[in-house]
N, C-alpha and C positions, 0 to 999 in steps of 0.2 A: 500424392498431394493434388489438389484439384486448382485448377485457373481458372480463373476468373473471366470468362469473355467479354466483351461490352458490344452485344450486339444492337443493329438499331431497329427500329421497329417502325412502321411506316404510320402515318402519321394518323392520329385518331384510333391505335390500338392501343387497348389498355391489358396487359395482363401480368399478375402478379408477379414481383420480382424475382421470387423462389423459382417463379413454374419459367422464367424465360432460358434458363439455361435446356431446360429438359426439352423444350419443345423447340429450340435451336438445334440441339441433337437432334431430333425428328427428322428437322430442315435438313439437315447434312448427309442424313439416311439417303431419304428419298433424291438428294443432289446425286448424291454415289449411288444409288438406283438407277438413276436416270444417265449417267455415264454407261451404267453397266447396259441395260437395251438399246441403248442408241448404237451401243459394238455388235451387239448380237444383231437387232434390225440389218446393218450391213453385212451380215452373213446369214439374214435371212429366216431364224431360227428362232425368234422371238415372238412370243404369242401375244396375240393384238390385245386381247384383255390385259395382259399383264403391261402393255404399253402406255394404254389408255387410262390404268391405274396409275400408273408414275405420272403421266402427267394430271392428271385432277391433284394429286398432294401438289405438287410443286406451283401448281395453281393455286391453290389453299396456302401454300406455305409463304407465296408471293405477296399473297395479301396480307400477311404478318409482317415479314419481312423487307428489309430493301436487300436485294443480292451486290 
């Protein structure tokens, strides 16, 4: 069974009521991405593209979003 989220969206974003769940999943991805390198950067082993990636979404994701 699926819940319902009520996420919020920052002000002057419009997007279809269907697509806010799936692209709050997105948001959540790239959250838990962004955990995950920021452990790795502290051990060093984490590849700067792959760094620089996570943060552009979660820069992208902010502007949708309020966290």
């Amino acid at each position: 069974m699926s819940e319902k989220m009520n996420w919020k969206l920052q002000p002057g974003v419009n997007i279809a009521p269907e697509m806010v769940d799936e692209v709050a999943r997105i948001a959540c991805a790239l959250k838990s991405l962004s955990a995950y390198t920021t452990f790795a950067l502290e051990r060093e082993d984490c590849p700067e593209d792959l760094r620089r990636i996570v943060e552009e979404g979660l820069e992208a994701m902010s502007r949708i979003f309020k966290w």
